[in-house]
C-alpha positions as CSV (number, residue, x, y, z in Angstrom):
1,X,4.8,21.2,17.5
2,X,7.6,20.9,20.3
3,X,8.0,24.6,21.4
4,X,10.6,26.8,23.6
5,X,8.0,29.2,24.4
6,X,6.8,29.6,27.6
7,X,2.5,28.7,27.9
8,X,0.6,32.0,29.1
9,X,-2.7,30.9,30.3
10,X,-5.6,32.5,28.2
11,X,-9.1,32.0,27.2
12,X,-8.5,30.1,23.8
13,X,-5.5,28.0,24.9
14,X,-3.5,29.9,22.4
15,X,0.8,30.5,23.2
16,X,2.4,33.8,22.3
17,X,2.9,34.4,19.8
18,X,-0.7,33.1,18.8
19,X,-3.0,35.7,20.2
20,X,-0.9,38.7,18.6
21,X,-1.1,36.5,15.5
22,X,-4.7,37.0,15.2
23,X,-4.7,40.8,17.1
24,X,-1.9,42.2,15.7
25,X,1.1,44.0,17.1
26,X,1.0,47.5,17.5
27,X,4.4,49.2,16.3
28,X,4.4,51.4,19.6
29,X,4.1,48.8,21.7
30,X,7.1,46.1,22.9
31,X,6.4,42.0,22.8
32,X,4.7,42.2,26.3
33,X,2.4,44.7,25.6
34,X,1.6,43.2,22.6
35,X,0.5,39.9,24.2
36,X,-1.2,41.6,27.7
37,X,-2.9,43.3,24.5
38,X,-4.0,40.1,22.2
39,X,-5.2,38.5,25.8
40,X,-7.4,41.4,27.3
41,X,-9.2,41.3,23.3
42,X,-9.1,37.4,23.7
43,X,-10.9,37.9,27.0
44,X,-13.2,40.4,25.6
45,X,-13.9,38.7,22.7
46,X,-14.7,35.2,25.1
47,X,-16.9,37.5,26.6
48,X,-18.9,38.7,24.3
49,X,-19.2,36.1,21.0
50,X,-22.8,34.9,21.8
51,X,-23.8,38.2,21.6
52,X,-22.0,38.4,18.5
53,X,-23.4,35.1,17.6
54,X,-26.8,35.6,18.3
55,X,-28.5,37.5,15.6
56,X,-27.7,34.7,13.4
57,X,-29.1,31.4,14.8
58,X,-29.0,27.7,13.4
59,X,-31.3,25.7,12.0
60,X,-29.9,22.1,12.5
61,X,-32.2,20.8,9.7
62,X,-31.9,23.1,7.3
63,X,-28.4,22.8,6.1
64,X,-28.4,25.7,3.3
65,X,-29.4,28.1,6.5
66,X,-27.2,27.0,8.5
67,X,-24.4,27.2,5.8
68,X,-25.3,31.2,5.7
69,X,-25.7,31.3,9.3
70,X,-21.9,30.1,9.7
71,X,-20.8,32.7,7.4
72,X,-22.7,35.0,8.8
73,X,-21.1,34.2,11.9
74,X,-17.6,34.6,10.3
75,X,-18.4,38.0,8.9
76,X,-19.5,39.4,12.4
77,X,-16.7,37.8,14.2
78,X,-14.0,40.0,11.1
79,X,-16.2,42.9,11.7
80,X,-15.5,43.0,15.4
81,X,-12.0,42.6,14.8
82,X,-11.8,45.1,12.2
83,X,-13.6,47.4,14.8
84,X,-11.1,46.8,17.3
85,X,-8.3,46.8,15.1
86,X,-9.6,50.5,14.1
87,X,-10.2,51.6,17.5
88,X,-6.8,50.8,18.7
89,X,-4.8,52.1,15.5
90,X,-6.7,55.2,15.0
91,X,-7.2,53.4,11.5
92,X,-3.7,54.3,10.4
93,X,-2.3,51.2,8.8
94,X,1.4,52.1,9.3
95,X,0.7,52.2,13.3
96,X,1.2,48.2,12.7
97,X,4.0,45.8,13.3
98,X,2.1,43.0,12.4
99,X,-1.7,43.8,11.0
100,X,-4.7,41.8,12.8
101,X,-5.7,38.6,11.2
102,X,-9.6,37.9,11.5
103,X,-8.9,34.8,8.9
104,X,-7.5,33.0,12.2
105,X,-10.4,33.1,14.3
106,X,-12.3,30.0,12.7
107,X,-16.1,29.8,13.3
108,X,-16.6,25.7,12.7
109,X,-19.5,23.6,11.0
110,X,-21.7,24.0,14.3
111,X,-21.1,27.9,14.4
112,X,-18.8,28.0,17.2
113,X,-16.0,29.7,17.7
114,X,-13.2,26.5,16.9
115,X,-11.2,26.9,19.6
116,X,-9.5,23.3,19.0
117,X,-9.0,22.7,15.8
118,X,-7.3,25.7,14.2
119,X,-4.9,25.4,16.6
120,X,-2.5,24.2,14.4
121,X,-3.0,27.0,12.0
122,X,-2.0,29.4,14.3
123,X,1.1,27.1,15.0
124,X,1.9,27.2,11.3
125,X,1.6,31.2,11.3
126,X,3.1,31.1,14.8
127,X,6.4,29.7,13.1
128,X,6.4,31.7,10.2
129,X,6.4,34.6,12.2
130,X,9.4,33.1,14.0
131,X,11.5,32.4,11.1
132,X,11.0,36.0,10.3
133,X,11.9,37.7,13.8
């Protein structure tokens, strides 16, 4: 996608809007805080998602196990961004610009977090959100 917007180094790779995609935009906060707020979570969540991860661990020959273990995965990665997305709206859904999207965060086949190939995913939403502003 040939883009205007200006590249804001980050954990995933991801341009603004991207990250606030995915973490949502606060309605008290202005654009900047919104991304200095989608890349501290990015960082956080770089940080932590093997912790995250661990409790549910792959068997590479079992495929039906590791099917669960990816959703698994999936689940706990939504359930830590519902937590955050609680924490920092005091669960109040109107306290929202744009609400958090957990459905962008892609765990792939080997249970990783696919930092690579939903990238044009979030450049689809990225320019949907676009045509809106």
């Amino acid at each position: 996608m040939a883009s205007r917007m200006t590249r804001v180094p980050i954990a995933t790779g991801c341009r603004p809007p991207g990250p606030v995609a995915i973490f949502g935009f606060l309605a008290r906060d202005n654009a900047r805080q919104a991304i200095v707020r989608a890349e501290r979570l990015n960082a956080e969540l770089s940080k932590y998602v093997d912790r995250l991860f661990a409790a549910f661990p792959l068997d590479e020959e079992n495929k039906a196990q590791r099917a669960r273990a990816v959703d698994q995965r999936k689940r706990a990665l939504a359930e830590w961004l519902d937590a955050q997305t609680a924490r920092d709206s005091n669960g109040d859904e109107i306290a929202w610009r744009l609400m958090p999207c957990a459905a962008l965060m892609l765990v792939n086949g080997a249970g990783e977090l696919d930092q690579k190939h939903d990238q044009d995913l979030r450049d689809t939403c990225v320019m949907l959100l676009a045509a809106t502003c």
